[in-house]
N, C-alpha and C positions, 0 to 999 in steps of 0.2 A: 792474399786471400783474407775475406772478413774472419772476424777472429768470433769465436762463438759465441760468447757474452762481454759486455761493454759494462762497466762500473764506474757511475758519476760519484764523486766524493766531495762534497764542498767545503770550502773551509775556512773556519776566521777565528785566529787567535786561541788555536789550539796546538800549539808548540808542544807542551809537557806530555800528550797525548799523540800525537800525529804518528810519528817515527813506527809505533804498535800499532796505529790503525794498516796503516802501509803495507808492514811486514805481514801482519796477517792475511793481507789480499795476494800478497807476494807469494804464501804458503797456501793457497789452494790447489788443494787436491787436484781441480779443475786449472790447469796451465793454459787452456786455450781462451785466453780473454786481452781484452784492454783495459783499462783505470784511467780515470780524467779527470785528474785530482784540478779543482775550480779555487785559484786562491781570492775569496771577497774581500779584496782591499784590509789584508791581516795587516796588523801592527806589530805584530812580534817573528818569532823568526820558521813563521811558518811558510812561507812560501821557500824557503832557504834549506828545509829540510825536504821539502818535498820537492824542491829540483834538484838535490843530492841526492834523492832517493830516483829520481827519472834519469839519471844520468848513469846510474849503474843496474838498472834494469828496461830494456826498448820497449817495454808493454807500457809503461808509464808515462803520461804527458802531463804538465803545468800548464793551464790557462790563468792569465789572470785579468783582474778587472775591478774596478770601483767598488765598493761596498754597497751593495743591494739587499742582502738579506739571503739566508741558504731557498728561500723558494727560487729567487732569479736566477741562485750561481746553479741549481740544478738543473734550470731551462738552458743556461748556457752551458753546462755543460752535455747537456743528452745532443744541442747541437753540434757539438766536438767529437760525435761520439760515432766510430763506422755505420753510416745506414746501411751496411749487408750485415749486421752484426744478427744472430738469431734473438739474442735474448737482449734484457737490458736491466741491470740493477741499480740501488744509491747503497753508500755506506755515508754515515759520519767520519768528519775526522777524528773524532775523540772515542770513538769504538770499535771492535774489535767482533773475528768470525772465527767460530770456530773451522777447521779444516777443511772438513766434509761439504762444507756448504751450500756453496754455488754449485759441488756435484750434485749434491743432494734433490736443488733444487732443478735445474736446469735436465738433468734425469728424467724426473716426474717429469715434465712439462712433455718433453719429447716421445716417453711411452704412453702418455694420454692424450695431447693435441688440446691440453685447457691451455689458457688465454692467461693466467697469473698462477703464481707458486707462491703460498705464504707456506711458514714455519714456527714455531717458539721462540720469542725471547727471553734470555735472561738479565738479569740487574745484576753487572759487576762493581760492586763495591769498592771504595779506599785502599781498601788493604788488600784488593785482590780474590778476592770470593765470590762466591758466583749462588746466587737466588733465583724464586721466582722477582719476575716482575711487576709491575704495578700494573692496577687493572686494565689501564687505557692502554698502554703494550703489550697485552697479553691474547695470543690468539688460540682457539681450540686446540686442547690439549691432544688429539685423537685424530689419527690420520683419517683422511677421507680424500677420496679422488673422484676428480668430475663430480663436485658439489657445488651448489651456488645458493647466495644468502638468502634467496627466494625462499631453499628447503632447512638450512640454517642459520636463524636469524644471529644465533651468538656474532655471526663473521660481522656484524654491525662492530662492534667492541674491536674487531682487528683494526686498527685506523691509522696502523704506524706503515712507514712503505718500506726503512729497510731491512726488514725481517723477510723484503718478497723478491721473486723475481719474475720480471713482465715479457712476455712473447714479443719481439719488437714490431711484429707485423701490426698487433692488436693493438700498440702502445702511438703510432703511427695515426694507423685508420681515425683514432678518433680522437687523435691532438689534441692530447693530455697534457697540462700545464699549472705549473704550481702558480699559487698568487704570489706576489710581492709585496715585501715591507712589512708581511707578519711574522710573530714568534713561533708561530705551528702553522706550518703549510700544508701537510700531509692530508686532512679531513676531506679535503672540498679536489683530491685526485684520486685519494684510494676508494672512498664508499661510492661514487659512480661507477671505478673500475668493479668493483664486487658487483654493481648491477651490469652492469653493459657486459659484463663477461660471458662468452658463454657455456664456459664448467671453469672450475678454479680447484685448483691441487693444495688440502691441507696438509702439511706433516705435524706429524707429534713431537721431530725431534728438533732439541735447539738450532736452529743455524743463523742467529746474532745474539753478540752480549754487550747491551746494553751497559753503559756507564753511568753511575751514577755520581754528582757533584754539585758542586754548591751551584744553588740558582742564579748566582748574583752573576756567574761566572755562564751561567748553561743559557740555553736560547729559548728556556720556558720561565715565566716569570713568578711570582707567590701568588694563589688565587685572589686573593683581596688587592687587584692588580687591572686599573682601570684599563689600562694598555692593552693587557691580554684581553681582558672581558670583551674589548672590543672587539678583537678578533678574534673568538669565539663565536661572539654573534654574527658575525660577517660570512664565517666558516660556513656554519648552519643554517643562515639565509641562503649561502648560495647551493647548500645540498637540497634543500628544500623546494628549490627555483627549478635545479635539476630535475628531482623528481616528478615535479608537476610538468613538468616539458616534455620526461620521456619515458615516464612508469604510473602507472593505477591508482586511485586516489588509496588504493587500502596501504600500500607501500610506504606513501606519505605521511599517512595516519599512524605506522607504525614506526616510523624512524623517527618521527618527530615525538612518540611516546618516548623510545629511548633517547630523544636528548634531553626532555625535560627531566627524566629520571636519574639521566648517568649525565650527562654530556655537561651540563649545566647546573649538579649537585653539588662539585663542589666547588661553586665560586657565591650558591647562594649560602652556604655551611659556614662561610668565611664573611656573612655579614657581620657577625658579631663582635668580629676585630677589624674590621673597616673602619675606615672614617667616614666623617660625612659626604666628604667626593667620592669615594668609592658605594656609600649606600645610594646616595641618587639616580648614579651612573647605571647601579644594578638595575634599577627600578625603571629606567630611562630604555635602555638596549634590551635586556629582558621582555619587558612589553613591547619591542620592536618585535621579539620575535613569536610572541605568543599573539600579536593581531593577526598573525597569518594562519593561524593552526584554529583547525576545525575544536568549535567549543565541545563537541561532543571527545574531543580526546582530552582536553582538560577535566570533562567529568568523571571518565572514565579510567581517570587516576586511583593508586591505591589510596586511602590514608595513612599517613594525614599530606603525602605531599599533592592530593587536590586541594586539598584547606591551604597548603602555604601558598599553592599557587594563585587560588584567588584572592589571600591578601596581597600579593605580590599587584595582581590585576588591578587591586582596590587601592592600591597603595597606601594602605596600613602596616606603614613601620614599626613602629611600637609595640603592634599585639604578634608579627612576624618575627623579631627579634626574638620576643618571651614565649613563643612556640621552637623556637629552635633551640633556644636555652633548655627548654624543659625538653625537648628528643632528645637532647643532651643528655640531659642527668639522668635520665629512665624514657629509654624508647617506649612506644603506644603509651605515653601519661594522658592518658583517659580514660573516663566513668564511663560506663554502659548503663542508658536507662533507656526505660519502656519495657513491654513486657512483650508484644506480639510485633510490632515495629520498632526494632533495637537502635537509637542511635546515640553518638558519641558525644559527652561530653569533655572539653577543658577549658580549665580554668584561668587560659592564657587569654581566651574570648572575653574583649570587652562591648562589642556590638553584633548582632545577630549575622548568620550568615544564614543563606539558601539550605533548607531542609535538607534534600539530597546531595550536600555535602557533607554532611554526620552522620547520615544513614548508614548501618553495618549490614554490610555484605560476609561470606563465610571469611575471602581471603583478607578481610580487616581486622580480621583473630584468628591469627598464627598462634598457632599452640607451638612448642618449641619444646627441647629435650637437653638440655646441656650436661655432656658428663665431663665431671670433676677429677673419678679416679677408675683404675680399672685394675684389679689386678690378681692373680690365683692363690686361692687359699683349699686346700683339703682337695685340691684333682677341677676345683670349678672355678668358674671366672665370676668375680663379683664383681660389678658396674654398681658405683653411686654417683648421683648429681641432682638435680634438680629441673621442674619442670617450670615454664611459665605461658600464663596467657594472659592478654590486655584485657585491660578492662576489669575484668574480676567482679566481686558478690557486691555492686552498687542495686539498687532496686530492679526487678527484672532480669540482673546481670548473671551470667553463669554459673558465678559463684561457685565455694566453695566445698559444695551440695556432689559437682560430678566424680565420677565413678574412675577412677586410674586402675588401665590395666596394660599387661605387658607381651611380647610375643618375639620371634623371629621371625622372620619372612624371608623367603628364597622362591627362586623362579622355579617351575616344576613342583613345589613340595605344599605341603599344607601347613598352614604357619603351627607353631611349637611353641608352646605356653610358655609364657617366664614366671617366675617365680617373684613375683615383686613387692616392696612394702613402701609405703608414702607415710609423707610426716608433713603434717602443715608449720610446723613451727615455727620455719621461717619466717610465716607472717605474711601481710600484705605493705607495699607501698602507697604513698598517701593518694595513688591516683587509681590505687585498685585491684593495682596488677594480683591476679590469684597467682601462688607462688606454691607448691611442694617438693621438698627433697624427698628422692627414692633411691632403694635400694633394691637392685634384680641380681638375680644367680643364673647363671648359664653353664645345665648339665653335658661335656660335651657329649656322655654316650647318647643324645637326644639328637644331634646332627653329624653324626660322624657318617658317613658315606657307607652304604651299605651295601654287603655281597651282591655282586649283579650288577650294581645299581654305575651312577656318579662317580668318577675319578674324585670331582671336585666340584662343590658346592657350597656359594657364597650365599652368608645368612646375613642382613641387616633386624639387628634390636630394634625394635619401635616401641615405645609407650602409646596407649590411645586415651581419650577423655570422652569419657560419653555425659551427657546433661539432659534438664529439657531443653530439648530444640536446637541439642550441640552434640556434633561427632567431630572429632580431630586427632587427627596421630601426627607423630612426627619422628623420625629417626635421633639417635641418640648420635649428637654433635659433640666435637669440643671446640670453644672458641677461639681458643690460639696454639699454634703447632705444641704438640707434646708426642715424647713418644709412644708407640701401644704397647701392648704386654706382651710378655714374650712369648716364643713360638710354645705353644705344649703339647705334649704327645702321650697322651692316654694313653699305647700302648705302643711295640712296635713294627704296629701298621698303620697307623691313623698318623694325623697330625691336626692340630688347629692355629689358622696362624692369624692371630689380630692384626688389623692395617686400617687406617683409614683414608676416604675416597675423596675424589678432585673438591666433594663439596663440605668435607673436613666428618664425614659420617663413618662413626666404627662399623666395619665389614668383617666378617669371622668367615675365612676361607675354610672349610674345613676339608679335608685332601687325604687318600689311600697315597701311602708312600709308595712310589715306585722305584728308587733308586739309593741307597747307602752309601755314605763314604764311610772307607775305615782306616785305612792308614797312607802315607806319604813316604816314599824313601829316595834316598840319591841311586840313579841306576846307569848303565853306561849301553848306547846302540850296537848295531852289527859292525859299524863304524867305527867303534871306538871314542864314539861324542858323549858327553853327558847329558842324562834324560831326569827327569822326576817321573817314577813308577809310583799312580794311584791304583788301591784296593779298593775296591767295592763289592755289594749286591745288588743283585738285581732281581727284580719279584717275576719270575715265572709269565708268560705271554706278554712281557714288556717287549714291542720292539720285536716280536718274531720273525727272526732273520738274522743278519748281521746289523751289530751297533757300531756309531761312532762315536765319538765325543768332540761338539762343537764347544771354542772359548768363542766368544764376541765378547767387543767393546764395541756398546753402544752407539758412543758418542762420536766415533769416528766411520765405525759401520767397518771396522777392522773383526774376519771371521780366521780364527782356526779351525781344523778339523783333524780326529787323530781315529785310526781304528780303535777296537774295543776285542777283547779275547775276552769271551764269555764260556766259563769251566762249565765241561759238562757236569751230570750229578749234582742231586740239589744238596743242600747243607743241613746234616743232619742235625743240628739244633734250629734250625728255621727251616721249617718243610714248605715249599713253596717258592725259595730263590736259590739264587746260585751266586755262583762268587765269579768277580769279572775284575780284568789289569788293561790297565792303557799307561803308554807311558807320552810326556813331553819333551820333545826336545827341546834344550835350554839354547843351542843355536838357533834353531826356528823363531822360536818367540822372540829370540832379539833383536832378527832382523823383522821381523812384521813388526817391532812397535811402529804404532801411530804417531806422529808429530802432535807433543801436545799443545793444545791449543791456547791462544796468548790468554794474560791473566786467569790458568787455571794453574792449578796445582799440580807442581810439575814433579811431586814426589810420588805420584801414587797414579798406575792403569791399572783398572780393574777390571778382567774378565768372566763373566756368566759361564758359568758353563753349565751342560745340557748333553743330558746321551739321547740319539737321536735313531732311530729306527726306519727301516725302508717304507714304509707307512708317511714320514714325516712327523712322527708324534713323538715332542719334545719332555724329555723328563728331567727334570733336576733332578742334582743329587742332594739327598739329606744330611744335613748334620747335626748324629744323635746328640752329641757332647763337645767339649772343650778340642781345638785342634790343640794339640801339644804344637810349640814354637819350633821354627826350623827353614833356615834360609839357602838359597842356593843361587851360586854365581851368578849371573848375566852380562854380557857385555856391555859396558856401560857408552853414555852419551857424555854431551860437552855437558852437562852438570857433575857430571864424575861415576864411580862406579853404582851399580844397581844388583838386584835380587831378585829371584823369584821366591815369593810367600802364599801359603795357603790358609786362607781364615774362613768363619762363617759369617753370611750376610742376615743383615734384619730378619727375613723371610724364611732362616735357617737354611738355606741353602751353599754349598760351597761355590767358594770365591776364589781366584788364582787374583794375586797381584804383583803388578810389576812394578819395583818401588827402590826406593834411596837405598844402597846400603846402608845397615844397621852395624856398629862395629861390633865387633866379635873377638875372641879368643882365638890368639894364632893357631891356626891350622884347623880351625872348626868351619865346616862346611854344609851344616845340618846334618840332626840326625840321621842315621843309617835306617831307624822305624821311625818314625812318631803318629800316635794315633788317639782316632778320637774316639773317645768312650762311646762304647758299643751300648745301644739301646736293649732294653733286655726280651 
């Protein structure tokens, strides 16, 4: 019988990695499949592991073959590969799946009938750590089912293929085939599949982690990389070809906007440490691919990358160079002049270019909001940073004349003044940039969720800039991960919990608490098993009916569920809740742990948990204060013994974790109470 999904893996001279990529395929969730691991004429002793590894598991077969490159060994391997098989995937050999994966994906496909399944990647690092990935593997973060790139163009950016998995009917019909002899084959089979598909299944949760290592050693080369450059432009010539064969001139117009924006950013970024054979080359295959694309998508570029591209066209080295160098050291290094037709000077310009390529448009002055700190002073949130816009007070220019003002904004509600002060002091840059540090104050009795009203309502900060002939706001950013401030609760009803969103913008959740934790103890079942007995409140029409208390782990898509005993009579120091016990069994959890998944950290499951009502409406439980520390048994794994612990998450929320044992004091088994300081 075909086995339900088939997994081509190609491989060359990935020995120190294989053995983990293997095992992890080994370990899916998903048992019903095959692997076709493709050896491309490896030199080291990878063919040798991976028929020691086919030899102790029958799903697994070794092809091998001459060294071609991983697009050929994946054509030969999809033909190794059962044609009754439903589905069909790749892995690298030097990478690794989380558990769930192929369930995950291959799931979706069959309760929707779309034609590909992508999901999240992550970049596993050196040492074992697990990130976001870089932008070119990175797919929509937010599930969506039965969507196609036609309604979201982001899926252009998905461009990696083993993050997916393909219907094999679909993959068939329209013999699909990787090129040969390049360092990135993926491009010119996945962005067709996104068009030719007809619905495609996003998930939001990881199901590949990516590895990251030295170039010299990996199948992608340094951008300043005539080789690759080559095949990049090859890539994009033949997406391009496609689309003009079998999709709408706006389709082409638009793809070929994001490759000269993204696709081809940064190999021109890297002129400036090229050599001379790598600047030519750019200038050479570059302009191969820009004679095909309509001029009107060149003009229709932001600034300044229309300005680069038509020196790129003109082949003006020199003044291309000293415009990159200066994005470099201060992005938009440009003057604004004129007064009623704005346009852009710099001074990287040694010979005239075409008018309507300096011309300012709104979106060629981003005003922009960067915050620096954030954090509670006297019950408020004080946000400082600074603002910037290009260009700044040159003749005509916007100058530092506009009017800074501040607000919240939420969906439903009418935006809420901030309270804000600006400071020019910082000064301007030599190319203009207007530049203010501000400081705002965020009252939370001014968004806290009101009788009647909102469980939960998210508020984004914005600054605005008003001028002559200029309006612009912008959400208040940070530009490199930092954490937000901590969760604060006005009273104990309210909460306000700072976080910021996929596009790094502080978000102010403000939320009526409907759930307390308050204390943890060792407790024993009907059984005679050992349990952990959680105390809580609960606010009055939370859940009307009977509660339960679900744990999930995300990552695995592993769910508990445990009843809830909800005390009648409300609490006469909190008029309005009641006091509620669920206990866990510390047998149960040990046997649902999940396998965790290769290169993650194998000391620490952490489960959400959520009281859950006949309605479906999920509520966390709050944590007003400090959990006091307190561990309890678990059956432990082949890494030795384990604990169950309870701590609070970022989001103030309780957290159950299943983790290393901590050594302890003979015959200490966690407190008999421990609790967390009760809000007042």
């Amino acid at each position: 019988m075909p086995p339900r999904l088939s997994v081509v893996v190609p491989v060359h001279n990935v020995a120190p990695w294989l053995t983990e990529c293997l095992r992890s395929l080994a370990e899916q969730t998903l048992a019903d499949l095959e692997v076709v691991v493709v050896d491309d004429g490896s030199t080291d002793d990878s063919a040798a592991l991976a028929a020691a590894f086919a030899a102790r598991d029958g799903r697994f077969r070794l092809v091998g073959q001459g060294n071609g490159g991983p697009g050929h060994a994946r054509n030969t391997g999809v033909r190794h590969c059962d044609p009754g098989a439903r589905h069909l995937a790749f892995a690298d050999g030097d990478d690794v799946l989380p558990p769930h994966a192929y369930e995950l994906l291959t799931a979706t496909l069959d309760r929707t009938g779309s034609d590909l399944a992508t999901g999240q990647v992550l970049r596993l690092t050196a040492d074992g750590t697990l990130g976001p990935a870089p932008g070119p593997r990175r797919a929509p973060a937010t599930t969506r089912l039965r969507t196609h790139i036609s309604r979201h163009w982001e899926l252009a950016a998905d461009r990696t293929v083993c993050n997916k998995v393909f219907r094999r009917s679909f993959w068939d019909e329209h013999a699909f085939a990787f090129p040969s002899g390049t360092r990135s084959e993926d491009l010119p089979v996945v962005l067709p599949a996104h068009f030719l598909a007809r619905a495609v299944d996003v998930r939001g949760e990881p199901v590949h982690h990516w590895r990251e290592r030295d170039t010299a050693a990996g199948t992608t080369g340094p951008p300043a990389d005539v080789r690759g450059l080559q095949d990049r432009i090859t890539q994009l010539l033949a997406v391009s070809a496609f689309l003009d064969e079998h999709r709408g001139p706006d389709d082409k117009r638009r793809y070929e906007t994001h490759a000269l924006s993204h696709e081809l950013a940064p190999f021109m970024a890297a002129l400036p440490e090229g050599d001379e054979a790598y600047r030519r080359a750019f200038l050479t295959y570059a302009n191969e691919f820009t004679d095909q694309v309509d001029p009107a998508v060149l003009g229709a570029l932001p600034l300044p990358a229309r300005l680069l591209w038509h020196l790129v066209r003109e082949r003006r080295t020199g003044e291309l160079l000293a415009l990159i160098a200066d994005e470099r050291a201060e992005p938009g290094a440009f003057t604004v002049r004129g007064t009623v037709r704005r346009t852009a000077h710099y001074p990287a310009l040694v010979r005239p270019v075409p008018g309507p390529l300096l011309r300012l448009g709104a979106r060629d002055l981003p005003f922009t909001a960067r915050l620096r700190a954030a954090h509670w002073r006297d019950g408020r949130l004080h946000l400082t940073g600074d603002t910037h816009l290009p260009g700044g007070p040159g003749p005509g220019g916007p100058g530092p004349g506009g009017v800074r003002t501040g607000w919240l904004r939420a969906a439903h509600h009418a935006p809420v003044p901030l309270r804000l002060r600006t400071d020019r002091t910082p000064g301007r840059n030599p190319y203009g940039r207007d530049r203010a540090a501000f400081e705002a104050v965020v009252d939370p009795a001014r968004i806290r969720p009101r009788p009647g009203g909102r469980e939960r309502t998210s508020w984004y900060p914005e600054i605005g800039l008003a001028g002559p002939g200029l309006l612009r706001r912008a959400a208040l950013t940070a530009d490199r991960p930092t954490p937000p401030p901590p969760v604060h609760r006005p009273d104990g009803d309210h909460r306000i919990v700072p976080a910021f969103d996929d596009d790094g913008a502080l978000v102010l959740h403000a939320e009526r608490i409907g759930a307390r934790f308050e204390t943890h103890r060792a407790g024993t079942a009907a059984d005679s098993t050992a349990t952990v007995v959680i105390d809580g409140m609960v606010r009055d029409g939370v859940g009307p009916g009977p509660l339960r208390l679900t744990l999930t782990h995300h990552p695995s898509g592993t769910v508990l569920d445990r009843p809830v005993t909800v005390h009648d009579g409300a609490v006469p120091s909190a008029a309005g809740w009641r006091r509620f016990t669920t206990d866990l069994p510390l047998a149960a959890l040990a046997a649902a742990r999940p396998a965790p998944a290769p290169g993650t950290d194998r000391a620490r499951i952490r489960y959400r948990l959520r009281l859950v009502g006949p309605d479906g409406r999920r509520t966390p439980l709050d944590v007003p204060g400090p959990v006091l520390p307190g561990d309890y048994p678990l059956a432990g794994d082949d890494d030795g013994p384990r604990a169950l612990g309870l701590a609070a998450g970022d989001r103030g929320d309780l957290l159950i974790d299943d983790h290393a044992a901590r050594p302890h004091r003979a015959g200490f088994h966690g407190p008999p109470d421990s609790r967390a300081t009760k809000a007042p």
